[in-house]
LODRENDO-737483 format. One line per field, with one value per residue (C-alpha): residue in three letters; x, y, z; residue number from 1. Coordinates in nm, 3 decimals. Example, Ala and Ser with C-alpha at 12.3 -4.5 7.8 and 13.67 -1.06 7.14 Angstrom:
% LODRENDO-737483
type (ala, ser)
east (1.230, 1.367)
north (-0.450, -0.106)
up (0.780, 0.714)
seq (1, 2)
% end
This chain:
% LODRENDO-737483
type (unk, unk, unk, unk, unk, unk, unk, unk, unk, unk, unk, unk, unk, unk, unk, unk, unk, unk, unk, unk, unk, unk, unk, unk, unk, unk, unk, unk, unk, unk, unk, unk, unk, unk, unk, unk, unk, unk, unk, unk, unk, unk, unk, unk, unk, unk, unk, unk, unk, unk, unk, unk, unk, unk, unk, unk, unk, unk, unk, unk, unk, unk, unk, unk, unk, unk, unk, unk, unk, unk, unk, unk, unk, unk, unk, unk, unk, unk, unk, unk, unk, unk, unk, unk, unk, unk, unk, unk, unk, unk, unk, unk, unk, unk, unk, unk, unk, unk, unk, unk, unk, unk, unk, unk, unk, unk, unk, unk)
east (0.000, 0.156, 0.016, 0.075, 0.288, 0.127, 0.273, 0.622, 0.653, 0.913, 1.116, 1.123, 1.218, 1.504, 1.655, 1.624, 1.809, 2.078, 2.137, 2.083, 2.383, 2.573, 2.573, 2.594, 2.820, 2.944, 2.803, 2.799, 2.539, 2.589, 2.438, 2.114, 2.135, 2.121, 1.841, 1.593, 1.745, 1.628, 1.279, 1.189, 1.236, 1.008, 0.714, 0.843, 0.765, 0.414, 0.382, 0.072, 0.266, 0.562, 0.467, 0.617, 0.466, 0.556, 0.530, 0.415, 0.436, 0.226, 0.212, 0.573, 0.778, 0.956, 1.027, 0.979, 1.039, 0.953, 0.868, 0.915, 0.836, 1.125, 0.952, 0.951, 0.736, 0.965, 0.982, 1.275, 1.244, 1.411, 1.447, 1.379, 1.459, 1.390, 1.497, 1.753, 1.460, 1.261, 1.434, 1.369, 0.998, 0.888, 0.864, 1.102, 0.929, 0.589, 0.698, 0.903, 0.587, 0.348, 0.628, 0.641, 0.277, 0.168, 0.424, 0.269, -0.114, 0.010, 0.195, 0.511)
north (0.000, 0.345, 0.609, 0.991, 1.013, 0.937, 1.071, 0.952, 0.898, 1.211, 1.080, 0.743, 0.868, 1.086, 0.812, 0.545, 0.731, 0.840, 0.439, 0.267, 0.561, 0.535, 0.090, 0.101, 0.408, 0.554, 0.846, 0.973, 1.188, 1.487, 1.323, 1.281, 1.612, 1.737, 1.478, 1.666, 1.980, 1.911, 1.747, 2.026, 2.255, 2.089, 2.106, 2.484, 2.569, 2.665, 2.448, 2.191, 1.968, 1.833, 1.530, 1.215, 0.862, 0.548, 0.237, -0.044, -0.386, -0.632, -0.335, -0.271, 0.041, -0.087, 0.229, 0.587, 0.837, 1.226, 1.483, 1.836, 2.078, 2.246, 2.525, 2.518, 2.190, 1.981, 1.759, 1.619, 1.315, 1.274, 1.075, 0.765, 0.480, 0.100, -0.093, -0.388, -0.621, -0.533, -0.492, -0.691, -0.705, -0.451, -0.167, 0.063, 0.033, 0.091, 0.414, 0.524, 0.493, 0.644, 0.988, 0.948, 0.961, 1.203, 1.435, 1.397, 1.442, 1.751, 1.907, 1.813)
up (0.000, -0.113, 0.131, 0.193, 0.517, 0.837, 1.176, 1.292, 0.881, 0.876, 1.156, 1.040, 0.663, 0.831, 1.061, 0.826, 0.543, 0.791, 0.893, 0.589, 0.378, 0.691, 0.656, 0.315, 0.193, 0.493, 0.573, 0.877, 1.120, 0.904, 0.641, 0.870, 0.961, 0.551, 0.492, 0.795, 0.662, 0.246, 0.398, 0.644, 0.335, 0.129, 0.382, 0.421, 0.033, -0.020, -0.276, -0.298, -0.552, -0.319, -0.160, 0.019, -0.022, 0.221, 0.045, 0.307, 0.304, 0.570, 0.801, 0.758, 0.600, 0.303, 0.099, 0.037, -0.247, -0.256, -0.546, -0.536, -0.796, -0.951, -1.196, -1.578, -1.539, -1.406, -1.098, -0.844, -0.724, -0.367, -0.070, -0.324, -0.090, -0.022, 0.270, 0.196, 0.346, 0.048, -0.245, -0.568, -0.484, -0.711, -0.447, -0.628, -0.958, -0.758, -0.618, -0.898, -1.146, -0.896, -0.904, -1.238, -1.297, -1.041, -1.178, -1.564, -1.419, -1.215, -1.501, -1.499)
seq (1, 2, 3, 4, 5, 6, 7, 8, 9, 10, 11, 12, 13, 14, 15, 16, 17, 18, 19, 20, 21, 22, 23, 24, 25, 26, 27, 28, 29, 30, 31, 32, 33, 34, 35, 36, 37, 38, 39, 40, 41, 42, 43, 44, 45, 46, 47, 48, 49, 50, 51, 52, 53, 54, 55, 56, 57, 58, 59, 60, 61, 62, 63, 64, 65, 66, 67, 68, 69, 70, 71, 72, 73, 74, 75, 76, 77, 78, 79, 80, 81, 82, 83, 84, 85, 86, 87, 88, 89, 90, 91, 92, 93, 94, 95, 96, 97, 98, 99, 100, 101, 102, 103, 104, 105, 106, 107, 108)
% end
């Protein structure tokens, strides 16, 4: 189930991305730190387009991803992540698509 967040989604999306670059690329608490930064922006922007969708699998968080618009008709997808637990089940293509497809109905 893809779903607009939920409270405790933003903390979640923040500490998760922090652990999972830190385990898998090294990045350390700064990077955390620049993720809350770029996703307390986006809520900042008076901008109905932006949104963040949790992708959820048997209750669980699997995945994320975020689009924000960028002017000229054009979106950025961010915060595009799926937990190791869940990958090659399809729930990167799922929330890829569903970006990809609210950006064309909205315009971009």
């Amino acid at each position: 189930m893809l779903s607009e967040l939920e409270p405790g989604d933003l903390g979640w999306l923040i500490s998760v991305h922090g652990s999972s670059y830190s385990a898998e690329f090294g990045f350390d608490s700064h990077f955390e730190i620049d993720i809350a930064r770029k996703v307390v922006d986006i809520f900042n922007q008076e901008n109905d387009f932006n949104k963040i969708w949790v992708k959820k699998t048997d209750g669980n968080n699997a995945g994320y991803v975020a689009v924000s618009d960028k002017g000229e008709e054009t979106a950025f997808v961010n915060f595009f992540l799926v937990l190791s637990e869940f990958r090659g089940k399809g729930v990167a293509q799922e929330l890829m698509s569903h970006a990809i497809e609210y950006s064309r109905i909205n315009g971009a």
